[in-house]
N, C-alpha and C positions, 0 to 999 in steps of 0.2 A: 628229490630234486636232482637235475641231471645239468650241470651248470657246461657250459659250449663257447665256443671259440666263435659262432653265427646268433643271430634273430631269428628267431621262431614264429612267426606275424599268425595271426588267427586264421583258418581255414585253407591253408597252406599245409604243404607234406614234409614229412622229418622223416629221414635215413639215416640208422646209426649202424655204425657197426663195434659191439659191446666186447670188448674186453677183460679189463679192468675187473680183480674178484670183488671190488667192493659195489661198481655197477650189476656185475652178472646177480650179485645176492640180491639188488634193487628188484632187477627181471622177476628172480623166482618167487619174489616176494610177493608183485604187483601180479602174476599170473593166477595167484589166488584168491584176487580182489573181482566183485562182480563186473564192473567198469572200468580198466587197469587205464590207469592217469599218471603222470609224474610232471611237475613243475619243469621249464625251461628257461635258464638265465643268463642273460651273458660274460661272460669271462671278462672285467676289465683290464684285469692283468694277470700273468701268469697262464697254465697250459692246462690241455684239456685232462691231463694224466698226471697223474703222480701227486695230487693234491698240492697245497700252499697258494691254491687262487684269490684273487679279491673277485667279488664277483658284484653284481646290477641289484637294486633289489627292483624291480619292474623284470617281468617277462612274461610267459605264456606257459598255462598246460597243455600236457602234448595225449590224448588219448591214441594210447597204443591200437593197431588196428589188422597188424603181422607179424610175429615171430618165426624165423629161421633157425634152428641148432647149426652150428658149423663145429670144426673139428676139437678149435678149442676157445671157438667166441660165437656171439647171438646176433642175427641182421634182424632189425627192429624197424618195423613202418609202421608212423605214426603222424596224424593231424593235428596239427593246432586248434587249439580252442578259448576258451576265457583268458583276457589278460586277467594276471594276479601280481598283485606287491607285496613282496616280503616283508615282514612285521620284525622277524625276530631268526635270525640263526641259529639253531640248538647243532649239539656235539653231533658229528659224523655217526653212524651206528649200522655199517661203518659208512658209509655214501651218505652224501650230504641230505639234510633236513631243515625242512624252515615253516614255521607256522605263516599264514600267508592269507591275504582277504582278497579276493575277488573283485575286479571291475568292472564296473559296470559295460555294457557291450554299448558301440556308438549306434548312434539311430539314423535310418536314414527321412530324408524330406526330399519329395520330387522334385522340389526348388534346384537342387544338388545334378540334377540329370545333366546339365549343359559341363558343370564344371567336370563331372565323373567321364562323359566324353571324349574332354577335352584332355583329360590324365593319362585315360589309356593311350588317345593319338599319340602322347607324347612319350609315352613311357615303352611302347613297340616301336617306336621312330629308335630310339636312342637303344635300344635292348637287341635291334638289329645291328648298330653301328657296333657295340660289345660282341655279337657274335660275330662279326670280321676280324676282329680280334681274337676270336676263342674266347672270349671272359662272360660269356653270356650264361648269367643263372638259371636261363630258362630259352628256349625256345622262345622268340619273342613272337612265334604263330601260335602259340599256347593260346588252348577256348580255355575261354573265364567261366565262371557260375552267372547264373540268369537274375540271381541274387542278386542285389546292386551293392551291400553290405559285404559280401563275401567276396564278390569280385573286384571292389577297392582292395580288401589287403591281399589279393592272389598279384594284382597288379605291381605292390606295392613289394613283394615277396620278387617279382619278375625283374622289378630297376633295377640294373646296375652299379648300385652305389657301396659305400664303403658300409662296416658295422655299424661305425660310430653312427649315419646317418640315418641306417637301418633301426636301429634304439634311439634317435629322438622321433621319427613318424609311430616306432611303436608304442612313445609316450603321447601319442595326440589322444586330445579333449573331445572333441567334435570330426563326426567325417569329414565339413567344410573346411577343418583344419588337416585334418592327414593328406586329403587329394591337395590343396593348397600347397601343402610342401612339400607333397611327390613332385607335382608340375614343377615347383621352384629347384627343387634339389636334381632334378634331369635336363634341366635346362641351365642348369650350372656345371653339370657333367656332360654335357653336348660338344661343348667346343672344345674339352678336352680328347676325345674322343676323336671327334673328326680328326685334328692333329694328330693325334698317333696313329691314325689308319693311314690318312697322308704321308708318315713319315715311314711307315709299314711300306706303303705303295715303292716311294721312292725307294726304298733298299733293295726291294727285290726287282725294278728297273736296273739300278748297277748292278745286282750281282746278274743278272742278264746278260 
């Protein structure tokens, strides 16, 4: 388990760069394994280093997909895949471990096409207003997957929004529910947004 300061959403990309000697023995561990995997969860309190974190028990595994050697750490690219909840935290050995069951993946229903539309309009409208600001997680002209499933949580990976908000759409039931609270949680960071680009604007007129 690789516990993070971010949300990990399914079929989205993870960039680490490994330090840590109890991470790095995680790497050479999982280098060994036919499929190398590791759990991702989020840090609800505390840092990403030095252990004493509380941590989520909902997150995501990340299948490793590039390793880097650097001089004296590992650049690790990796995908998201299955959401999984932790059952049970067992002792560090030494990097964290947790026995963990698997969730089910959401389904999609063509019913769903109007409102999945309706989420990206909204989530590139507001994802552009973030990158006038620099805070933009993604290129808000990012191509989705043709997938309709994959390309709800890449969309959902792309908003704007805080952690905290990022782990309740990665706790949704139903796609009807995750695009539902993307649109709702982007459109509750809109007018924030607009504001601070307005108020961006006007600063850099006085200092003019």
């Amino acid at each position: 388990m690789f516990p993070l300061g971010s949300v990990l959403f399914p079929h989205t990309p993870l960039a680490l760069r490994v330090f840590e000697p109890r991470y790095l023995t995680m790497m050479g561990r999982l280098l060994d394994a036919e499929d190398p995997s590791f759990g991702v969860v989020l840090i609800e309190r505390g840092w990403e280093s030095g252990g004493g974190d509380e941590r989520s028990s909902l997150g995501t595994m990340a299948r490793i997909v590039r390793i880097e050697a650097g001089a004296a750490d590992l650049f690790v690219i990796a995908v998201g895949g299955d959401r999984i909840a932790v059952d049970r935290w067992r002792d560090d050995d030494p990097h964290p471990i947790a026995d963990i069951t698997t969730l089910e993946p959401l389904t999609w229903d063509d019913d769903l096409l109007p409102l999945r539309r309706e989420a990206e309009r909204v989530v590139r409208r507001v994802a552009t207003l973030a990158a006038v600001l620099e805070e933009a997680r993604w290129d808000p002209d990012t191509e989705v997957s043709d997938d309709p499933v994959e390309s709800s949580w890449q969309l959902t990976a792309m908003a704007p929004l805080s952690e905290y908000d990022r782990f309740r759409l990665l706790g949704a039931t139903t796609l009807s529910e995750l695009l539902s609270k993307l649109i709702d949680l982007c459109l509750q960071e809109e007018p924030v947004l607009v504001a601070r680009a307005a108020d961006a604007a006007d600063t850099d007129i006085d200092d003019g």
